[in-house]
C-alpha positions as CSV (number, residue, x, y, z in Angstrom):
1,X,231.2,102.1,104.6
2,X,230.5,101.7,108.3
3,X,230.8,98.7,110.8
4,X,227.8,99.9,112.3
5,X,224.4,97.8,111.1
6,X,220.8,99.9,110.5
7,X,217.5,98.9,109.4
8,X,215.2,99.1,106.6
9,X,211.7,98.4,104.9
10,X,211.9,97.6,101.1
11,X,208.8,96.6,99.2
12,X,207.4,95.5,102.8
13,X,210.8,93.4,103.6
14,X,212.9,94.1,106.6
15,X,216.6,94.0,105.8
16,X,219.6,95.1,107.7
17,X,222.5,96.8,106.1
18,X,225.9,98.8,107.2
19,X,225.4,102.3,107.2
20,X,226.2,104.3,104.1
21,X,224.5,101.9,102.2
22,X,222.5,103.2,99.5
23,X,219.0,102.2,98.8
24,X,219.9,100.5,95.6
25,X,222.6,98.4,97.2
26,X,219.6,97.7,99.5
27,X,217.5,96.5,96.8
28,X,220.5,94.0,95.4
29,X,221.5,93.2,98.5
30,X,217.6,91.7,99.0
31,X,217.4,90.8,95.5
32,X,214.6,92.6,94.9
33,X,214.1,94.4,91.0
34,X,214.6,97.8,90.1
35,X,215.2,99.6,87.0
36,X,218.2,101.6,86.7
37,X,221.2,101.8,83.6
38,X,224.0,104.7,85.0
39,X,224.4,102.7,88.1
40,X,227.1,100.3,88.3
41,X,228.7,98.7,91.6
42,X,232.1,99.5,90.4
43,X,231.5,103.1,89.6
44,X,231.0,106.5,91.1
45,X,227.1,107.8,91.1
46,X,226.3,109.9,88.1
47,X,221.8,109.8,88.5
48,X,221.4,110.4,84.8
49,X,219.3,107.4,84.1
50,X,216.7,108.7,86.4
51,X,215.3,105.0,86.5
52,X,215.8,104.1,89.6
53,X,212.6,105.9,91.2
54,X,211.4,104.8,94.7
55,X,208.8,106.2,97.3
56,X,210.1,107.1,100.8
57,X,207.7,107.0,103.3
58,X,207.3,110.7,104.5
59,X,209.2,111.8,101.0
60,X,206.1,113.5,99.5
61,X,208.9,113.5,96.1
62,X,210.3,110.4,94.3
63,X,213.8,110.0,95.0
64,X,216.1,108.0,93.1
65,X,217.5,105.0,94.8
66,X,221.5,105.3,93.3
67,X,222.4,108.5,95.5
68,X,219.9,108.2,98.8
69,X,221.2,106.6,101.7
70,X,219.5,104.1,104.0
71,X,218.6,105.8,106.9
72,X,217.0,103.6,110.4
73,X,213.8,102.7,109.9
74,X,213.3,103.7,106.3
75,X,210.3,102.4,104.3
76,X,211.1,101.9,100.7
77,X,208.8,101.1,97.8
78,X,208.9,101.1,94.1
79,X,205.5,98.8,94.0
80,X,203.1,101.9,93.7
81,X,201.5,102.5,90.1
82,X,203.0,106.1,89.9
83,X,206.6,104.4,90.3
84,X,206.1,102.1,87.6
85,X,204.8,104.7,85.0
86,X,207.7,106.6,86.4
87,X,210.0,104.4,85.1
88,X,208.1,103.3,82.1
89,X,207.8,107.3,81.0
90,X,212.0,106.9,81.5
91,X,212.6,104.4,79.7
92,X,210.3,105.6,77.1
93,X,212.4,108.7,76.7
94,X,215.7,106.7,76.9
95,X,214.1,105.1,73.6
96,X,212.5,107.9,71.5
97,X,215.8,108.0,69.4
98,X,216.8,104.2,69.7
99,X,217.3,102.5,66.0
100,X,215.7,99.0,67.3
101,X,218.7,97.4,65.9
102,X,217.6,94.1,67.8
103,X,217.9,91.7,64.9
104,X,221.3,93.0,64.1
105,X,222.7,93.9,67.5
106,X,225.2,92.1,68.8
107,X,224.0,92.7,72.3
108,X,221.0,91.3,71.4
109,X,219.9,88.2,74.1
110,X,222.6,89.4,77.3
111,X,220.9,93.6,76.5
112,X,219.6,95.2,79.7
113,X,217.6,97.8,77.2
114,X,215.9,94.4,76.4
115,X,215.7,93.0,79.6
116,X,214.4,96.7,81.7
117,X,211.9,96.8,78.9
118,X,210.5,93.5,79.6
119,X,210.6,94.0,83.3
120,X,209.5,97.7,83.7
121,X,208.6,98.8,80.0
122,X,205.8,97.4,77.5
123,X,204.5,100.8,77.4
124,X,202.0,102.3,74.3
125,X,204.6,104.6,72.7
126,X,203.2,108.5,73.1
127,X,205.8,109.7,71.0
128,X,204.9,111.0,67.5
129,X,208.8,112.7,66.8
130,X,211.3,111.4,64.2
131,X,214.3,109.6,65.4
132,X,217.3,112.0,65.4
133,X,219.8,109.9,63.4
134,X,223.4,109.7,64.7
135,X,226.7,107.9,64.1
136,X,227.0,104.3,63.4
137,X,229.9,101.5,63.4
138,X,231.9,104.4,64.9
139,X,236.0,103.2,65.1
140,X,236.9,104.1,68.5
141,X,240.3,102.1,68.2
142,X,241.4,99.0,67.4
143,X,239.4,97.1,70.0
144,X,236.2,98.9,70.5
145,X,233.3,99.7,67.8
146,X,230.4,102.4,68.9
147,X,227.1,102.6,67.2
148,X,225.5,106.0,68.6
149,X,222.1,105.9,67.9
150,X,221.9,103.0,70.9
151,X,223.6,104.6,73.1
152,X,221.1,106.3,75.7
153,X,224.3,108.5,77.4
154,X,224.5,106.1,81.0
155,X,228.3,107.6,80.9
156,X,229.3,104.4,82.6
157,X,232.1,104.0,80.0
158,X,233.3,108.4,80.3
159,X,233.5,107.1,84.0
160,X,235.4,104.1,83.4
161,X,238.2,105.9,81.5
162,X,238.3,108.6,84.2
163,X,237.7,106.9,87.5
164,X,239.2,103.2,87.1
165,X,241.7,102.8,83.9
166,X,242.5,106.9,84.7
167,X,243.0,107.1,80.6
168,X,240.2,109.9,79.9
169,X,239.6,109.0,76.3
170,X,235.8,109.4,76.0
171,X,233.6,111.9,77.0
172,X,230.1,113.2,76.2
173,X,229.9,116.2,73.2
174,X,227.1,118.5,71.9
175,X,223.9,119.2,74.0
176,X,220.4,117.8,74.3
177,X,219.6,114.9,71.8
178,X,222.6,115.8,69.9
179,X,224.8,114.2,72.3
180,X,226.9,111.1,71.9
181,X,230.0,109.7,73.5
182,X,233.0,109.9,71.4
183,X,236.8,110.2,72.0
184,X,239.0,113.1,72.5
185,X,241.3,114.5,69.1
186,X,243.8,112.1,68.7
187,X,243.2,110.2,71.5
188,X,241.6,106.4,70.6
189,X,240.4,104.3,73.3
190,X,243.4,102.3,73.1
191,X,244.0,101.6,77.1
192,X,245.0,98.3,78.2
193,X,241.5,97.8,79.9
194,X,239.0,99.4,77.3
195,X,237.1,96.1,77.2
196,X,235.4,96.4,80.2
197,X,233.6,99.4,78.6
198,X,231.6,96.5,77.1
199,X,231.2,95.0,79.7
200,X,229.7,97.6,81.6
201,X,227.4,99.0,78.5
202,X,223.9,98.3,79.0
203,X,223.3,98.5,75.4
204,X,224.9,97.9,72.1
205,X,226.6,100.9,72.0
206,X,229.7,99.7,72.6
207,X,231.0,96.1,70.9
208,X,234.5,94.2,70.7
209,X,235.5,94.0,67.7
210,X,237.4,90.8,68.6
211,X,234.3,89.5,69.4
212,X,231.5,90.7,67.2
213,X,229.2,89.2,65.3
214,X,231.0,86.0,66.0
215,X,227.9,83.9,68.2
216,X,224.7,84.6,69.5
217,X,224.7,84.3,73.1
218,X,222.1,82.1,73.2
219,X,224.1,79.5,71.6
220,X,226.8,80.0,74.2
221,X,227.0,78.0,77.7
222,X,228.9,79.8,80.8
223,X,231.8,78.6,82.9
224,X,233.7,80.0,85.6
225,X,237.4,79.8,85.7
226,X,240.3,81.7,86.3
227,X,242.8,83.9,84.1
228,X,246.0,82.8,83.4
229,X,247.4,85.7,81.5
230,X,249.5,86.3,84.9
231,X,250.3,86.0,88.4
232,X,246.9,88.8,89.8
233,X,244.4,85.4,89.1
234,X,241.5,87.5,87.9
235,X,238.5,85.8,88.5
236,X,236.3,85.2,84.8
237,X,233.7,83.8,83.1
238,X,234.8,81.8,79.8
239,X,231.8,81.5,77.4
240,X,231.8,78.6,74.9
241,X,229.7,76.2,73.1
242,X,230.8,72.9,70.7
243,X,232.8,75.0,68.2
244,X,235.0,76.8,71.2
245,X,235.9,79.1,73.4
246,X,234.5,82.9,71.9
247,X,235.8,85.5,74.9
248,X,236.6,85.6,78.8
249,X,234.9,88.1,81.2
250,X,235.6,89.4,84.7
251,X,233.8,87.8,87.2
252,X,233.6,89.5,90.6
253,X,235.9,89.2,93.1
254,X,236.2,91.9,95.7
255,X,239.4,90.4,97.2
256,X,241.6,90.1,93.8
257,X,239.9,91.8,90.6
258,X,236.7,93.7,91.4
259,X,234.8,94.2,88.8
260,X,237.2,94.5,85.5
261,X,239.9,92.4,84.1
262,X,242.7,93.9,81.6
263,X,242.6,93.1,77.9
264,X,245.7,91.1,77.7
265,X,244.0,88.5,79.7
266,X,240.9,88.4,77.7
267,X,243.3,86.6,74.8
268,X,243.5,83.6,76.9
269,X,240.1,82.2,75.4
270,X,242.0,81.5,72.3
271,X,244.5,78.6,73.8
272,X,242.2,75.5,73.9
273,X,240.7,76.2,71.1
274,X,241.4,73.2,68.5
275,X,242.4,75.4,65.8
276,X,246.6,75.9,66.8
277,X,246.1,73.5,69.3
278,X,248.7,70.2,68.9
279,X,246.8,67.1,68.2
280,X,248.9,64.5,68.6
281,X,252.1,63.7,70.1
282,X,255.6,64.5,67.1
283,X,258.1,61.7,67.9
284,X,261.9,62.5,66.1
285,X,262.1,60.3,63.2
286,X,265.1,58.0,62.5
287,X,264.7,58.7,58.8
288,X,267.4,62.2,57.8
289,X,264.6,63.6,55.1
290,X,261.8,63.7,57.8
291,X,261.7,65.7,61.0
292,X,259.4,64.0,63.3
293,X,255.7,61.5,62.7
294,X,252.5,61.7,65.0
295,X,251.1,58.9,67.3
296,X,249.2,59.1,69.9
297,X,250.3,61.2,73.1
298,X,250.2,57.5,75.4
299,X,251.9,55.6,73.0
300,X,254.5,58.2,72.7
301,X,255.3,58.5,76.3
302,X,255.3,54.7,76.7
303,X,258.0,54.8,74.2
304,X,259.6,57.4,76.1
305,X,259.6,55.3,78.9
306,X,261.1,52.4,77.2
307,X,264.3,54.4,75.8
308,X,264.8,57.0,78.8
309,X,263.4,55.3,81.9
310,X,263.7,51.5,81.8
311,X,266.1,50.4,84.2
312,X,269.3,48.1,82.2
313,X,271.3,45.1,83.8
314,X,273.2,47.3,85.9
315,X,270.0,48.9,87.7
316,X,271.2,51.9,85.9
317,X,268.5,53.8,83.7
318,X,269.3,54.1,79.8
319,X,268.1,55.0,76.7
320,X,268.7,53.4,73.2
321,X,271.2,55.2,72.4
322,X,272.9,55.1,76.0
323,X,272.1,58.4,77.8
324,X,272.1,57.7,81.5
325,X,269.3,59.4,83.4
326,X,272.0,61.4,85.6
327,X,272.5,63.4,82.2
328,X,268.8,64.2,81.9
329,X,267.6,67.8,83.7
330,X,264.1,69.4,83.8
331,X,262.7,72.5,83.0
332,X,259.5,74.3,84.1
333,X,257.6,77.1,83.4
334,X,254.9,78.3,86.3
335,X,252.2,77.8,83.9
336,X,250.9,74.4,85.3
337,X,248.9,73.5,88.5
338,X,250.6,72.9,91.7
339,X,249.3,69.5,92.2
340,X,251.1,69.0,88.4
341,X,253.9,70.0,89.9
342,X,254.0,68.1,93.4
343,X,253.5,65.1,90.8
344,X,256.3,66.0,88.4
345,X,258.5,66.8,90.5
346,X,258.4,64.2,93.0
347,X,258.8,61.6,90.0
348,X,261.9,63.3,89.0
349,X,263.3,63.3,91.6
350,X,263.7,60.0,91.9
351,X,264.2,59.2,88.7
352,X,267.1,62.1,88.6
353,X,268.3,61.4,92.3
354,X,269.6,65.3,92.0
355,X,268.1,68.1,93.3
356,X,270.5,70.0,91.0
357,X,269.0,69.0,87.5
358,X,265.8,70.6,88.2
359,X,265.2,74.5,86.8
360,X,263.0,77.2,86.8
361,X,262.5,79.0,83.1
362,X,261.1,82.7,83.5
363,X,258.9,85.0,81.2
364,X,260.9,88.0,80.2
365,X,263.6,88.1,83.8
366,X,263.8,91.9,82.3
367,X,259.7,92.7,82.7
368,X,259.1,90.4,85.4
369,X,258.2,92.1,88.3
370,X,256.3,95.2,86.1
371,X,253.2,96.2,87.9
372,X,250.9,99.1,85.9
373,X,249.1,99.7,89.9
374,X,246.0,98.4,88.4
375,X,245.9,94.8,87.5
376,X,248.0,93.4,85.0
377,X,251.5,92.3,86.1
378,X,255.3,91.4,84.2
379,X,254.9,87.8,85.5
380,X,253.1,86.3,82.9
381,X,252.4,83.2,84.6
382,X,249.4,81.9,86.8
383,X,251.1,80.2,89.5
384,X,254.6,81.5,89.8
385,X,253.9,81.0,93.6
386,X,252.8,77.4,93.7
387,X,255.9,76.5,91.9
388,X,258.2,78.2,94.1
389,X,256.9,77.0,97.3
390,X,257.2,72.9,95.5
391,X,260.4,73.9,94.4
392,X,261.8,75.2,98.1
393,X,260.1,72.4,99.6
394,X,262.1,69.7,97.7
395,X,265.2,72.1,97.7
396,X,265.3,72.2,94.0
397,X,265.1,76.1,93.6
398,X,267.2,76.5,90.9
399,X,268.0,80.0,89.4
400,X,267.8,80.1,85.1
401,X,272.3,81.1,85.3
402,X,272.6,77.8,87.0
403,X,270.8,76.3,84.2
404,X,273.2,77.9,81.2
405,X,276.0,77.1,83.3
406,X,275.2,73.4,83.8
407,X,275.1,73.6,80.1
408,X,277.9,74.5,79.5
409,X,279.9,72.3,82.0
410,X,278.2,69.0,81.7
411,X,277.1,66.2,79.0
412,X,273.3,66.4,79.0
413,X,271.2,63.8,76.9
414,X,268.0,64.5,77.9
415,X,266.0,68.2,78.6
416,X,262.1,67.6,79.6
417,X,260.5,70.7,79.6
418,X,256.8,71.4,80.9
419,X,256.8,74.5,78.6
420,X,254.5,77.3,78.7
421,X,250.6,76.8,77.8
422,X,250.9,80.2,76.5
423,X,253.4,80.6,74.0
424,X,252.7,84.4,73.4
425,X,254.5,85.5,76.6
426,X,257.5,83.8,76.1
427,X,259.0,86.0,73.1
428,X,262.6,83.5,73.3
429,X,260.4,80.4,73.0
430,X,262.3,79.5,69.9
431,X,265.3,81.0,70.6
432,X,265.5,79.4,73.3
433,X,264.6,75.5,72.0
434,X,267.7,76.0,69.6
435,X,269.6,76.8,72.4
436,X,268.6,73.4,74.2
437,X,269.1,71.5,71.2
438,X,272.2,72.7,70.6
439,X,273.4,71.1,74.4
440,X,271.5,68.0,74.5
441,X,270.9,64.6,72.5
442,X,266.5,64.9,73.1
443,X,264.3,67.3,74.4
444,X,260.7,66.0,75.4
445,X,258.7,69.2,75.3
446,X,255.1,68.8,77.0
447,X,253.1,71.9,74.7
448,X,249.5,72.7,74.3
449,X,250.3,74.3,71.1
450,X,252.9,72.8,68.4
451,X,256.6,74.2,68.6
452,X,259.1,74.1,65.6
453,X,259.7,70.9,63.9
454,X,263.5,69.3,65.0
455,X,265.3,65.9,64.7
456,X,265.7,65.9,68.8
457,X,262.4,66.9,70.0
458,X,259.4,65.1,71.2
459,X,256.5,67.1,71.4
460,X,253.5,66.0,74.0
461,X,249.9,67.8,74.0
462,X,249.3,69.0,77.1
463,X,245.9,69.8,78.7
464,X,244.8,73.6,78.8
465,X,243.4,75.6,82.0
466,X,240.0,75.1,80.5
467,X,240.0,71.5,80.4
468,X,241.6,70.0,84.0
469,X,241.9,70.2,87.5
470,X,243.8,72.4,90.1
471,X,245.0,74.9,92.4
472,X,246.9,78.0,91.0
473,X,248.3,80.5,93.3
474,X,248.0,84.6,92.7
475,X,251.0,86.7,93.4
476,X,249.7,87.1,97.1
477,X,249.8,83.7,97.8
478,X,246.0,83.5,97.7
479,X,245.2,79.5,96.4
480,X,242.7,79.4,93.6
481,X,240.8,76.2,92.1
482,X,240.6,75.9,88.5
483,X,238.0,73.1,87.5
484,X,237.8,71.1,84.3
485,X,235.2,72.7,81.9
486,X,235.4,70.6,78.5
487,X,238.0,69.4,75.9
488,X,238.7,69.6,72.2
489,X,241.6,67.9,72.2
490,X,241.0,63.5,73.0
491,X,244.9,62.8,73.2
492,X,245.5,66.1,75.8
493,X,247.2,64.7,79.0
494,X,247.9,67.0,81.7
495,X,251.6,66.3,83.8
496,X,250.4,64.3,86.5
497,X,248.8,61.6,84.0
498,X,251.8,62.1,82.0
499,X,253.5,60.8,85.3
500,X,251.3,57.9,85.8
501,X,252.0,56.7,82.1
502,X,256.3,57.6,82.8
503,X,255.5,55.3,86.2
504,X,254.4,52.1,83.9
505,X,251.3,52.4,85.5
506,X,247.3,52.4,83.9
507,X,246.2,56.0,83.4
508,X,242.3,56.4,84.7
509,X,240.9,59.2,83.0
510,X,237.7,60.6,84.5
511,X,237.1,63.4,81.5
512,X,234.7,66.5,81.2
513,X,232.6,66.0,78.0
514,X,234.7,66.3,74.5
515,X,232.8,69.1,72.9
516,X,232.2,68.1,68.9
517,X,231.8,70.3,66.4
518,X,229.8,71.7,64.3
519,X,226.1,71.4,65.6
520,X,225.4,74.0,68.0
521,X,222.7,73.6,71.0
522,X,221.0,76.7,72.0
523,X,221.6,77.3,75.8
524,X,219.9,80.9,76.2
525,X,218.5,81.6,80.1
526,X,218.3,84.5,81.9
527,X,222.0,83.6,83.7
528,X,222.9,87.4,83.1
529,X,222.8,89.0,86.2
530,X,222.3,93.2,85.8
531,X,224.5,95.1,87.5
């Protein structure tokens, strides 16, 4: 698109736009409605819909505003009376062979079928034809379910698979009313980004089976946040309500993620979810026949304080059974905030005095720098970056083989580890826990979702992406703000008030609202915006 800026009538407003603009950007860009389903911002022009009629002044024809540019000058209008029954006659055919699912739809409530109806529609139906019956709860993989009597053939999702995931599973078959999307022979929509097809479908043609028919979206509120699955920092929208978290969704962002997001990162709404989620702190017990008790996640850090941190007669920190703080290291995982990590770090160091005992634990150091040119990434970890630039500004970068070495070389009582919120992406989680305990007296273990039950480890719930504070920074070094959302789980702490309590010091908790189950509010609005 061009630098240079022209201008333009629509519906009697002057705007001013870059040149190349098309008239339907115009209309967004000045907010003004029009009806339209094949268009989509992220997409190549397909004017199929044929919804999208406007007058040109000195046009005698309608033209259709997804593939006309903007010219100087232009007057535009889609006011006139002949424009609106233009559009209500389209979306009357785009209906003659829709099943009115509505009370069973899944789309029903966030539908732009629905909402163009109610906008441009409310017509007296003319047509006297049957319905041509097609395919329904159609299995186009293991994600994605198609119902093809509400699909009215916008091929945004054949476009998808060809112009953005490259994949070219779907495509339209059979002529006239008989056509339907469908897949190729042997070829499922099984792509890692086949989600956004959802997304992007105006109807309810196309549903994820991960979430159908799990909430009506009018009892679901909308938050925006950002993905953690790995280092791109997709920008999303999380919805939710008092029972949980149900899916995430791309939210645009021109600069990182556009329009999509990749399916891998969807699964991130399942991780503050109280269901897996660890409750309360597990303290070792001192009885042989019992692994570990519950107590609350303050208590149990205060009572870590008292055995590792306390200072004895000597000024020298021990712990009840005499392990010196000099034989205590730290792991972390880039999973965390960076003002976590200023706050962690910081504290350890003076509580280590060694800029040795501090280590950086990797997802996968074999997939890690993986890139699929599109958006998902080997580094499964939000802020890989933030961590690095604490960990070179204290000069405690230290690499993993420094880690087994010290290991092997040294007496260690104590490992803390600020493990990874998402458990999924670290395949040697438990591999690699019996490979601490098997070097050390105690491991504390900060975890948002339980680990393995052991004599030596202390396990401390730790606050989810969805419920605190921060900055996370992408791959590119771009800094990101998460914001605190709601919580589901009371004794949650994130690091840095796990620091205040390690300090000795009164923890001051100013916390989103705790979301209580099982009565559900209904928080429909027209928030959807149509793309």
């Amino acid at each position: 698109m061009s630098d240079k800026l022209i201008k333009c009538e629509i519906n009697n407003k002057e705007i001013e736009v870059s040149e190349g603009t098309s008239i339907i950007e115009a209309f967004k860009k000045l907010d003004q409605p029009i009806a339209h389903y094949c268009w989509h911002p992220g997409l190549s022009v397909a004017g199929v819909c044929r919804l999208c009629m406007v007058e040109i002044e000195g046009i005698p024809k309608f033209q259709i505003a997804c593939n006309t540019k903007v010219t100087e000058g232009m007057k535009i209008s889609n006011q006139s009376e002949k424009i609106k029954a233009a559009v209500r006659w389209g979306l009357e055919f785009h209906l003659i062979n829709h099943p009115l699912d509505c009370p069973i739809c899944d789309q029903a409530g966030e539908c732009e079928l629905q909402e163009q109806y109610m906008q441009f529609g409310k017509y007296s139906p003319n047509m006297s034809e049957n319905k041509v019956k097609k395919r329904k709860v159609v299995d186009l993989g293991s994600k994605i379910v198609l119902d093809s009597e509400r699909c009215i053939l916008c091929s945004r999702c054949v476009r998808f698979t060809d112009e953005i995931s490259k994949t070219h599973e779907l495509g339209i078959f059979n002529r006239g009313d008989k056509s339907e999307i469908g897949i190729f022979k042997d070829k499922p929509l099984e792509n890692e980004y086949a989600v956004n097809t959802v997304d992007i479908c105006p109807v309810g043609a196309l549903t994820s089976k991960e979430f159908r028919f799990k909430q009506r979206v009018w009892y679901l509120k909308t938050a925006d946040s950002i993905c953690t699955g790995c280092s791109t920092g997709c920008n999303i929208e999380v919805d939710y309500n008092e029972e949980g978290l149900f899916r995430a969704r791309p939210r645009y962002n021109k600069e990182i993620n556009g329009y999509w997001m990749c399916d891998k990162g969807r699964e991130i709404y399942r991780l503050p979810n109280r269901i897996g989620r660890l409750w309360k702190a597990k303290v070792p017990s001192s009885d042989s026949d019992k692994s570990s008790y519950s107590i609350g996640s303050v208590a149990a850090l205060k009572k870590i304080r008292k055995l590792f941190l306390e200072k004895g007669s000597d000024g020298d920190s021990y712990s009840k059974n005499g392990l010196k703080a000099d034989e205590a290291i730290l792991i972390l995982t880039a999973q965390y905030t960076t003002e976590e990590y200023e706050d962690l770090i910081s504290f350890f160091l003076q509580f280590l005095g060694s800029k040795e005992s501090i280590f950086y634990w990797k997802n996968n150091p074999e997939n890690f720098d993986d890139f699929d040119g599109l958006l998902l990434r080997g580094d499964k970890n939000p802020n890989t970056k933030g961590l690095l630039e604490i960990l070179q500004k204290k000069e405690a970068l230290n690499p993993w083989e420094h880690l087994q070495k010290t290991l092997e070389e040294k007496k260690v009582g104590t490992i803390w580890v600020a493990g990874p919120e998402n458990q999924k992406v670290y395949p040697d989680i438990e591999e690699k826990l019996r490979y601490f305990e098997s070097h050390c007296e105690n491991i504390i273990w900060w975890t948002a979702h339980p680990l393995l039950d052991s004599q030596k480890v202390w396990q401390i719930p730790i606050k989810t992406f969805f419920e605190k504070e921060g900055t996370i920074i992408n791959f590119a070094g771009r800094a990101q703000k998460i914001k605190a959302v709601s919580f589901f789980v009371p004794s949650a702490l994130s690091l840095s008030e796990s620091v205040v309590i390690l300090r000795g010091e009164e923890l001051k908790r100013s916390e989103p609202p705790f979301l209580k189950a099982p009565r559900k509010a209904n928080h429909f609005t027209y928030r959807k915006k149509v793309l």
